[in-house]
N, C-alpha and C positions, 0 to 999 in steps of 0.2 A: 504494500500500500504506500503510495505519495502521499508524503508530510509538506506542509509549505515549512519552510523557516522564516522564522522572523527578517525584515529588508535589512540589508546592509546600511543601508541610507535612507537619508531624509531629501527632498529636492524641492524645493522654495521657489516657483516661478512669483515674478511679480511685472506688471502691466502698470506703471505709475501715469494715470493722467492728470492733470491742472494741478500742476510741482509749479513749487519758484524757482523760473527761470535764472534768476541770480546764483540759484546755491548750486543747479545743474550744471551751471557754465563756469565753476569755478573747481580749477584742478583741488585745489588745497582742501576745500570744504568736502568735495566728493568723495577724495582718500580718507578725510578722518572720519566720516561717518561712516564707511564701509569698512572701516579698520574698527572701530568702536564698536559696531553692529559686531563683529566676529566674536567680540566680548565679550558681548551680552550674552551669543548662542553659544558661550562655556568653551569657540575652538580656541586654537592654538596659532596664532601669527606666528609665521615660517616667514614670510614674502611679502610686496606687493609691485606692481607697478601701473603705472597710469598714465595716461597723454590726456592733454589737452588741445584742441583740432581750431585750426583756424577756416572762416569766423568763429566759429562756436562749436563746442560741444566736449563732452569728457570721456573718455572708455578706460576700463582698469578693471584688474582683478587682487583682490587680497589673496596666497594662499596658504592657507591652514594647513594644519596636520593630516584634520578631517578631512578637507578637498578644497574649497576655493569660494569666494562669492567672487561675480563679475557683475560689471557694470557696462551702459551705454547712454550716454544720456543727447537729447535733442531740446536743450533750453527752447527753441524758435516754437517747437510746441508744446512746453510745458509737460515733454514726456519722458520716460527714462523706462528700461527692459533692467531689469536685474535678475540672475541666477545665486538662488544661495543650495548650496551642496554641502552636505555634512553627513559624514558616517561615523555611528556611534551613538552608545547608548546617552553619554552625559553632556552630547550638546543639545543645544535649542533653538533649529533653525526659523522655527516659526514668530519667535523673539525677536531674532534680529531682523526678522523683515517687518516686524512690527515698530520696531527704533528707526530704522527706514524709511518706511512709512511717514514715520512723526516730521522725521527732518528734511525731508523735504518740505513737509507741508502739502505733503497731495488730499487733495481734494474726492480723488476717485480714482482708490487703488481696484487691482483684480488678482485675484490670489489665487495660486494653483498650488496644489501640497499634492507632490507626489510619493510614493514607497519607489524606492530604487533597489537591483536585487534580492528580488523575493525568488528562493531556489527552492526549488523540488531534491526532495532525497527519499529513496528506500529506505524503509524500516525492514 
């Protein structure tokens, strides 16, 4: 008989619409709250790196122990795509997209929680 096991992982999509365009367009502001956020959800800062895109705009990823958050952000429409990934039992990726969330100041976030490796084994 197949057992499922419990997922390896946690997977955090987030959909941020009517962000401040100010905090989105700003290298420095976007690193710390995506490095703060990794905090919150208990990983472990290893990494990050980030650009900032002329006119406008920021991408970066922090990465953790557990795996990584990434970022992309479109100040011009008040939007930003973020991945948070985490595997393990004592993070809490749903936290830090919740600090996320905050700091931007979105307006109209869209939240997808996915289970990442969920395997089948014989018993």
């Amino acid at each position: 008989m197949a057992v499922v096991t419990k997922p390896l992982g946690t997977h955090v999509i987030l959909d941020l619409y009517d962000c401040e365009a100010p905090v989105l367009d700003s290298v420095e502001k976007v690193e710390k709250i995506l490095k703060k956020a990794a905090e919150v959800a208990n990983a472990t800062v290893i990494g990050s790196t980030f650009r900032k895109f002329s006119p406008q705009g920021v991408s970066g990823v922090v990465v953790v122990s557990e795996s990584h958050l990434a970022i992309h952000t479109w100040p011009e429409l008040g939007y930003a795509s973020v991945d948070i990934y985490t595997c393990g039992d004592h993070t809490m990726p749903s936290k830090a997209g919740e600090y996320i969330i905050k700091e931007f100041r979105c307006k109209r976030p869209t939240i997808v929680k996915m289970d990442r490796g969920v395997l089948f084994k014989d018993e």
